[in-house]
C-alpha positions in Angstrom: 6.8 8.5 -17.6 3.7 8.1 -19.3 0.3 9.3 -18.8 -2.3 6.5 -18.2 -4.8 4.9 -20.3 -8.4 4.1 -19.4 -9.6 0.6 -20.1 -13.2 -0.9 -20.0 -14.1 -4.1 -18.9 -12.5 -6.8 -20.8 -13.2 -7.7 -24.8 -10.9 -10.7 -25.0 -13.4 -13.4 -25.4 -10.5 -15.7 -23.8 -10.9 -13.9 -20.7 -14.1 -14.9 -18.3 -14.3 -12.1 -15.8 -16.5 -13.6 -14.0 -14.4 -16.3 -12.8 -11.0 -16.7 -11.6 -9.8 -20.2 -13.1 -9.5 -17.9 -16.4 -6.8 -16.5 -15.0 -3.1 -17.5 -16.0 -2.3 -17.8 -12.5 0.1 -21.1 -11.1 -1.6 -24.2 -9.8 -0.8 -23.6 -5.8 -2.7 -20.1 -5.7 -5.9 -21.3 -7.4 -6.1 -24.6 -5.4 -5.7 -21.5 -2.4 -8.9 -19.2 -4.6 -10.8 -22.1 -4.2 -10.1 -23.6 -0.8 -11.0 -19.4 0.6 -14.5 -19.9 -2.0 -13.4 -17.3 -4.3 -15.5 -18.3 -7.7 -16.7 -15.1 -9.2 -14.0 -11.9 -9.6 -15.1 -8.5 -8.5 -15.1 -5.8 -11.0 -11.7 -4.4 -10.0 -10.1 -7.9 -9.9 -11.3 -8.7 -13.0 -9.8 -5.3 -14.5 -7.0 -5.5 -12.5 -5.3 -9.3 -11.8 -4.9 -10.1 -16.1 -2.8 -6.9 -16.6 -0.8 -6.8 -13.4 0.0 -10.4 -14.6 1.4 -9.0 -17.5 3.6 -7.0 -15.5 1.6 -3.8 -16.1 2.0 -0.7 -14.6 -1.7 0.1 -13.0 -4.1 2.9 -11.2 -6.4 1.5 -9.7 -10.3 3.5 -8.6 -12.0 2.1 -6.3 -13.4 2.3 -2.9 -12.7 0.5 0.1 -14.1 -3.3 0.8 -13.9 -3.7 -3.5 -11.7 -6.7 -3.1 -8.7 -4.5 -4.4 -6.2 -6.6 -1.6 -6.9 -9.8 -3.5 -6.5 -7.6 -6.2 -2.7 -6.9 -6.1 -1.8 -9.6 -3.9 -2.2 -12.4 -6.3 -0.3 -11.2 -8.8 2.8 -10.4 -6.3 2.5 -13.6 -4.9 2.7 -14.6 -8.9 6.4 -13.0 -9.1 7.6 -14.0 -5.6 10.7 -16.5 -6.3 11.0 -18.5 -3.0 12.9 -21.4 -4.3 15.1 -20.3 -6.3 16.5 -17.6 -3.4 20.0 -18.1 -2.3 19.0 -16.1 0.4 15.4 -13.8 0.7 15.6 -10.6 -0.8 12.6 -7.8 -0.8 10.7 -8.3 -3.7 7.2 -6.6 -3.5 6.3 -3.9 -1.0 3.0 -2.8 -0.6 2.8 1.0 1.2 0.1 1.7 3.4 -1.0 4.8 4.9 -2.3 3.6 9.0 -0.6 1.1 11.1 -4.1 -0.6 11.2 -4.5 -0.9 6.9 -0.7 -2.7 7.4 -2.3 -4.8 9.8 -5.0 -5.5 7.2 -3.2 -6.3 4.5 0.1 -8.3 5.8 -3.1 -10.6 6.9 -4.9 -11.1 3.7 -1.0 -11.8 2.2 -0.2 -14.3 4.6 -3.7 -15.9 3.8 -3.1 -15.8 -0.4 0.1 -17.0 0.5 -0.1 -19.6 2.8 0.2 -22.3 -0.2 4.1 -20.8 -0.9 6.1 -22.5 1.8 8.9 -20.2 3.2 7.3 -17.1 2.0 8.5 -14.4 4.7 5.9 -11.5 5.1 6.7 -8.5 7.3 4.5 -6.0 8.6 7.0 -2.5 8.9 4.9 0.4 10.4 5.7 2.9 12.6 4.1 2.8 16.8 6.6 0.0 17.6 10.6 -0.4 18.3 12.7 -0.6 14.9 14.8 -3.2 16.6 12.8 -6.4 16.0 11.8 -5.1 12.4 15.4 -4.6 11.1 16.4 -8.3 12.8 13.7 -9.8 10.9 14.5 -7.6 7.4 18.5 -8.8 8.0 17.3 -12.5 8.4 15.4 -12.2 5.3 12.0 -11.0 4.0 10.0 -11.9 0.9 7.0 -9.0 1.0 7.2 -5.8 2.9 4.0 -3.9 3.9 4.8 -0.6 5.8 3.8 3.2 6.1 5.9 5.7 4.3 7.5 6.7 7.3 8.9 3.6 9.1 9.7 2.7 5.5 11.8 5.7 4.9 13.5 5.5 8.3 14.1 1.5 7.5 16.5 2.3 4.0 18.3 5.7 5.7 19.6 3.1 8.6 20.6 0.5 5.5 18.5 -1.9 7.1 15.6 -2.5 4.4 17.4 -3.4 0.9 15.7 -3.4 -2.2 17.9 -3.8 -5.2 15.8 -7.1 -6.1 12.2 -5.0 -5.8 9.7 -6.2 -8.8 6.9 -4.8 -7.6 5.7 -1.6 -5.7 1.8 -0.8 -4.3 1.0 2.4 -2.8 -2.3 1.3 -1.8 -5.0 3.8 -0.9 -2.3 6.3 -2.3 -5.3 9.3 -1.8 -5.3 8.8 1.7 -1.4 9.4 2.3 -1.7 12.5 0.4 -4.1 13.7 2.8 -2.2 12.7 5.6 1.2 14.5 3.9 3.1 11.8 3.7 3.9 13.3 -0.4 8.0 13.9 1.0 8.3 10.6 2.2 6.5 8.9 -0.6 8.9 10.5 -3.2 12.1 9.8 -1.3 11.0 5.9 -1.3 10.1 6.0 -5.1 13.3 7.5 -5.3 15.3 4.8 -3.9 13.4 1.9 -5.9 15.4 0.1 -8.6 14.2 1.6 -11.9 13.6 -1.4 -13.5 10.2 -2.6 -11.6 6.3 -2.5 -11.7 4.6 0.0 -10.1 1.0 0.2 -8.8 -1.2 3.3 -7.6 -5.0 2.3 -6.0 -6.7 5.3 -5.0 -10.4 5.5 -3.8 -10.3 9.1 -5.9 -8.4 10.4 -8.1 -7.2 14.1 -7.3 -4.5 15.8 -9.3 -2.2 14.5 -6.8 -2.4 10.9 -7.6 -2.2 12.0 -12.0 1.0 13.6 -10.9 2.9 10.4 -9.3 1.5 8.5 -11.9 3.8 11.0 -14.6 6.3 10.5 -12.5 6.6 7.5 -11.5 4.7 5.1 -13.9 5.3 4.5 -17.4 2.3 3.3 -19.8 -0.1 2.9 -16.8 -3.4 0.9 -17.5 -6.3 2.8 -15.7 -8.7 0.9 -14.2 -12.2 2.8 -13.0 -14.8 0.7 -11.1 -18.2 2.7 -10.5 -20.6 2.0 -8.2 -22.0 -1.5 -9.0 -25.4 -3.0 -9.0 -24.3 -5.0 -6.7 -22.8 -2.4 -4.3 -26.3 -1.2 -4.6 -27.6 -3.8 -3.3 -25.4 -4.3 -0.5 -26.2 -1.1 0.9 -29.7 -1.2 0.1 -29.8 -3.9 2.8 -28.5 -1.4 5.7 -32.3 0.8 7.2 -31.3 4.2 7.7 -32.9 5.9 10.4 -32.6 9.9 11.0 -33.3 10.9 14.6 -34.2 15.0 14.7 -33.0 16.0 18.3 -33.5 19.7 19.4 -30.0 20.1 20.1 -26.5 19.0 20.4 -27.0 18.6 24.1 -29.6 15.8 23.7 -27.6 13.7 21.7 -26.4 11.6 24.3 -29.8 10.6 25.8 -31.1 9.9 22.3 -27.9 7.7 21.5 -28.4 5.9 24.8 -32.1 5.3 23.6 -30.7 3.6 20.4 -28.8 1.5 22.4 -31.3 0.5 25.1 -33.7 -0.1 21.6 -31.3 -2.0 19.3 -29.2 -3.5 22.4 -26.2 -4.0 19.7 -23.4 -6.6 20.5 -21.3 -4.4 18.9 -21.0 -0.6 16.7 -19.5 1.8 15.5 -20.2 5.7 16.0 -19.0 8.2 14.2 -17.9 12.0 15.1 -16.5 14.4 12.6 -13.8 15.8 15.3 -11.4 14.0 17.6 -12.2 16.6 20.2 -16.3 14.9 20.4 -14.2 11.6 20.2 -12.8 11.7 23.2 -16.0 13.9 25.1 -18.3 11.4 24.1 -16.3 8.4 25.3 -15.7 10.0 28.5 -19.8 11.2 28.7 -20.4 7.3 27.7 -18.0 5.6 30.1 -19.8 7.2 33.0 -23.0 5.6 31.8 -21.0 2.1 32.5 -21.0 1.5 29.1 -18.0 -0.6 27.3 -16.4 2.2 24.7 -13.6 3.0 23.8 -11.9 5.5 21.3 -10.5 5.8 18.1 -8.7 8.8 17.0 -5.6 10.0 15.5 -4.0 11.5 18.9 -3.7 8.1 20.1 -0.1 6.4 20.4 0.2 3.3 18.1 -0.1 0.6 21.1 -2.9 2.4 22.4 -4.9 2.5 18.6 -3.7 -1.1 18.4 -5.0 -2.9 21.5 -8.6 -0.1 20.8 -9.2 -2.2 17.8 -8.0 -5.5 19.2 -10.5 -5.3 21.6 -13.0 -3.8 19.7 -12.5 -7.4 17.3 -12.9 -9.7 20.3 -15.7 -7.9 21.4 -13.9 -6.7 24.5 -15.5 -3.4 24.0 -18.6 -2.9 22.5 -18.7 0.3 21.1 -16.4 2.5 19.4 -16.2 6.1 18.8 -14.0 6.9 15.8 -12.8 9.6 13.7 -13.2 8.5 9.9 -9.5 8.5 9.5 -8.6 6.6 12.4 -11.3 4.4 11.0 -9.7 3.7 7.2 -9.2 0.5 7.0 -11.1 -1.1 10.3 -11.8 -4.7 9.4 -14.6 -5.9 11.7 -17.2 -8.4 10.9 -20.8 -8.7 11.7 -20.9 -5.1 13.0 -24.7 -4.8 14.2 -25.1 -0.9 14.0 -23.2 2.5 12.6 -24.1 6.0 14.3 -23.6 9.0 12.6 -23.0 11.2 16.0 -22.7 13.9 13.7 -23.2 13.7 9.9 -20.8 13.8 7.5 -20.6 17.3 5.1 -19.5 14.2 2.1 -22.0 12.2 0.6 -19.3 9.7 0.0 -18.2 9.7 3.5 -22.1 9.1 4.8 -22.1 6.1 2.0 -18.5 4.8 3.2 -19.5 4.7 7.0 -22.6 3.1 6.6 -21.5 0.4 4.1 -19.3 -0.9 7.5 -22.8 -2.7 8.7 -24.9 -5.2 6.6 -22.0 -7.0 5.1 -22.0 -10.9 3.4 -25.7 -10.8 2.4 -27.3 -9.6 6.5 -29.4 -6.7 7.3 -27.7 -3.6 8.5 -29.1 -0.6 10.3 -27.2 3.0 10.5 -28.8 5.7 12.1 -27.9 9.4 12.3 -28.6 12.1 14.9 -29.1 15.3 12.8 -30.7 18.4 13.6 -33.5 20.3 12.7 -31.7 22.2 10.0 -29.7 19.2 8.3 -33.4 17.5 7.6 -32.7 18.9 4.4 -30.1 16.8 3.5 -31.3 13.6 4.4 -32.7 12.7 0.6 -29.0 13.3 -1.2 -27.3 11.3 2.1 -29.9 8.5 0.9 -29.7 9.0 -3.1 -26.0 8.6 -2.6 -25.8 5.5 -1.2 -28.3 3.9 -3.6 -31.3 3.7 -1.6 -33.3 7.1 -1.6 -36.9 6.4 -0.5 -36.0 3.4 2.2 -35.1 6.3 4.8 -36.7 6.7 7.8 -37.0 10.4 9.8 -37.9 10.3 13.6 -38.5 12.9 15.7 -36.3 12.2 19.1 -38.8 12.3 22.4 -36.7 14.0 24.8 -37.0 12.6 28.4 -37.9 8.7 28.2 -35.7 7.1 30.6 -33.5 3.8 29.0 -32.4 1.0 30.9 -29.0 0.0 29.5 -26.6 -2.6 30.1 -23.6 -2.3 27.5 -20.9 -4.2 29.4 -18.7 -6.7 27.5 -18.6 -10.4 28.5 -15.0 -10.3 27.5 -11.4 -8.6 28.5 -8.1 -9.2 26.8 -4.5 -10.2 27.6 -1.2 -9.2 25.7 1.4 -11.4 25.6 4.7 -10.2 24.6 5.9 -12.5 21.9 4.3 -13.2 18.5 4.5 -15.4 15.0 8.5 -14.0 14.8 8.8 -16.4 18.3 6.9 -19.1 16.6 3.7 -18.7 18.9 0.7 -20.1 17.4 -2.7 -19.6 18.5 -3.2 -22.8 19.5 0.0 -22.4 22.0 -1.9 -19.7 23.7 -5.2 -21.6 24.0 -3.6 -25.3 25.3 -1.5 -23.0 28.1 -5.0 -21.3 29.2 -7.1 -24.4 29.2 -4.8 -27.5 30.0 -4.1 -28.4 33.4 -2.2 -25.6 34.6 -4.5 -23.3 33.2 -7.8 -24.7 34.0 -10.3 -22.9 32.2 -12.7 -23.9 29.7 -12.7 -23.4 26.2 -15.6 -21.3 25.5 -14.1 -18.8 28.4 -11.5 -18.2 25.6 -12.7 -16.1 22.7 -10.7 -14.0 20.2 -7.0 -15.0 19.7 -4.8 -12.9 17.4 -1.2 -13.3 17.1 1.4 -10.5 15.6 4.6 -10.5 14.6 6.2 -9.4 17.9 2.7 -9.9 20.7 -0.7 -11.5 20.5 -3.8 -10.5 22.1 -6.3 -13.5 23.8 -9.7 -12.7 24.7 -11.0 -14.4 28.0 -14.0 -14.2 30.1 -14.8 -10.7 31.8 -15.2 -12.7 35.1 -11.9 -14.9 34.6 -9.1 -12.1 33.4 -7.5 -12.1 36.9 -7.4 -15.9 36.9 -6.1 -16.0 33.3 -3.1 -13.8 33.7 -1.8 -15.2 37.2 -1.9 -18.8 35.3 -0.4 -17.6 32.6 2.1 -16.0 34.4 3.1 -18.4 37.0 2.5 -21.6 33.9 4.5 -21.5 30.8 3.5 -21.5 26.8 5.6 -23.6 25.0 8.2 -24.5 28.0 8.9 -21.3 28.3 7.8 -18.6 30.6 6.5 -15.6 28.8 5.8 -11.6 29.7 1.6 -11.1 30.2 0.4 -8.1 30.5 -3.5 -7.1 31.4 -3.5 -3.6 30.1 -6.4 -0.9 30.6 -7.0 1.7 28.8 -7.2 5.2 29.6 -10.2 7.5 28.1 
């Protein structure tokens, strides 16, 4: 295979990368760009989408939150034949490296999609039973997304076919080389058709990812986004805040004085080791504080419903690992914590670019001490705003009122979009006449392929789930469960 090429933005005076209806893309899917508002291209769509479209083979540099998704989705959703299917084969798959990216992405498909009726898209990760995946592969599939591992297991049972592939991603392939998935990665190349189109996006680019591309690319365009102005000036919105403390010990009371001070609906704070993870949610939790945590010793239900709840603002803060953290989706996030800072400049710049998102103020603040004061300038220089940093010493002792419950809790119910269940479904059987509540007792409602989660009222969770367990959604009587979660 060969070795990739590095191309610059764009000279073809033909091509506007600024905007997307330069694009040679069909009619359906930019009626869809401009229904979501998408006018102007980021820098790696605009590098990207024109030579994907010409079938390309790509690498892709770029960090997280770029607009890469968009990225490679429209130009699979370019190739997809729906019509003209006897029957639906596989033809894109898109491999992730955490259950929650899948999660990410098989959403942002469905939405680019939603203008090709029939298009099947199929979320294949590992954390749930292989039963419903391989019915749903056997009655026919369009787009796979799916970690290497459930993947892998999928084609040794025969149940995931994919003599018809066009088009493999490996999206933030970096991050599954960390997490060693390299074995099962190469057995699914492997078993690809040779005849196909195969994308690497990477957020770096160690020798590892050079290495598939030889392999498994041939006459790969290279595509490197740097930091942008107008990254810049996302994160020059977020006020960073150092707090000195004394010692490791008086953390918790100075983190309990940023909450009692910013009073955030909801945040994320960050710890270096799962071990802190799981002490400081513990240390929190007895404070009556709504937390919860995110690491990777977590089972794949339990990380699921975490950041279910964490959306529907059924807990309000999280404690996370920055692995079990890639690819968190969460809007509006009011506040980032550095528990303990980051030894990567690039990390510190990655978790603080989480908060003041779509054009609002942000605020991270970090809990260093004495001897990391040192540091503070580069953490700032890297993300683009040395100079707007702010050090405080931490006044030990000042007692904090705080009240950190959540006004919400949340509700599984145990069939999703593959039993047709909509989202309206769920919110007619809670608030119609056998259900009796009222609609803004309802918040969050997300359904998956196999469950959905609904977000009711703190107060009203014990109503909810004995109406929806004595009513019926649909006509049906369905399996509710009101799950809490261990610490």
């Amino acid at each position: 295979m060969g070795r990739a090429e590095h191309i610059g933005m764009s000279k073809n005076p033909k091509h506007d990368p600024e905007n997307f209806e330069s694009l040679n893309i069909s009619p359906g899917t930019m009626e869809l760009v401009k229904e979501l508002g998408y006018v102007k291209m980021t820098p790696i769509q605009a590098e990207s989408i024109p030579a994907l479209l010409e079938g390309r083979d790509l690498i892709g540099q770029s960090k997280t939150g770029s607009g890469k998704t968009a990225a490679f989705t429209i130009p699979i959703l370019e190739q997809i034949h729906i019509e003209q299917s006897a029957f639906r084969d596989v033809q894109a798959m898109i491999l992730c490296p955490t259950r929650e990216l899948c999660t990410q992405v098989t959403r942002e498909v469905r939405k680019l999609g939603r203008k090709k009726i029939g298009l099947q898209v199929l979320e294949v990760a590992g954390g749930v039973p292989v039963g419903p995946q391989a019915r749903a592969l056997e009655s026919g599939v369009h787009i796979v997304v799916g970690t290497p591992g459930r993947v892998l297991d999928h084609l040794t049972r025969g149940t995931l076919k994919l003599n018809e592939l066009k088009i493999i991603v490996l999206d933030e392939a970096d991050r599954m080389l960390d997490m060693g998935f390299q074995a099962e990665m190469d057995e699914v190349m492997n078993a690809l058709p040779e005849q196909r189109q195969t994308v690497l996006f990477s957020a770096t680019f160690p020798p590892g990812i050079q290495q598939m591309s030889n392999r498994f690319q041939h006459d790969a365009v290279m595509v490197k986004i740097e930091q942008t102005p107008e990254d810049v000036a996302s994160l020059s919105s977020v006020e960073q805040r150092f707090y000195v403390v004394g010692s490791e010990a008086e953390k918790v009371e100075c983190l309990m004085q940023v909450f009692s001070k910013e009073k955030p609906e909801s945040a994320i704070v960050f710890c270096n080791f799962k071990a802190t993870t799981f002490e400081l949610t513990r240390e929190l939790a007895s404070l009556e504080v709504s937390v919860a945590c995110l690491n990777g010793d977590l089972e794949q239900r339990e990380r699921d419903l975490v950041m279910a709840k964490f959306r529907n603002q059924s807990v309000r803060i999280l404690i996370a690992t920055d692995v079990a953290a890639r690819g968190i989706d969460v809007a509006d996030l009011d506040l980032v914590v550095n528990y303990e800072l980051s030894q990567k400049r690039d990390i510190y710049t990655h978790r603080i670019g989480r908060t003041g998102r779509a054009g609002k103020k942000g605020l991270a603040i970090s809990l260093i001490l004495e001897r990391e004061k040192n540091k503070v300038p580069a953490m700032a220089n890297a993300s683009g705003s040395a100079g707007s940093e702010t050090i405080i010493d931490y006044e030990k002792g000042i007692p904090v009122p705080v009240n950190l419950e959540a006004k919400m809790d949340t509700l599984i119910i145990l069939e999703g979009r593959k039993n047709k269940m909509r989202p309206g479904d769920i919110l007619g059987a809670l608030t119609g006449d056998a259900g009796g509540l009222k609609g803004e007792d309802i918040g969050k409602i997300e359904i998956h392929d196999f469950f959905s989660y609904v977000a009711v009222a703190k107060k009203l969770a014990s109503t909810a789930l004995m109406r929806l367990q004595n009513g019926r959604i649909k006509g049906r009587k369905v399996r509710v469960e009101w799950p809490k979660m261990g610490i």
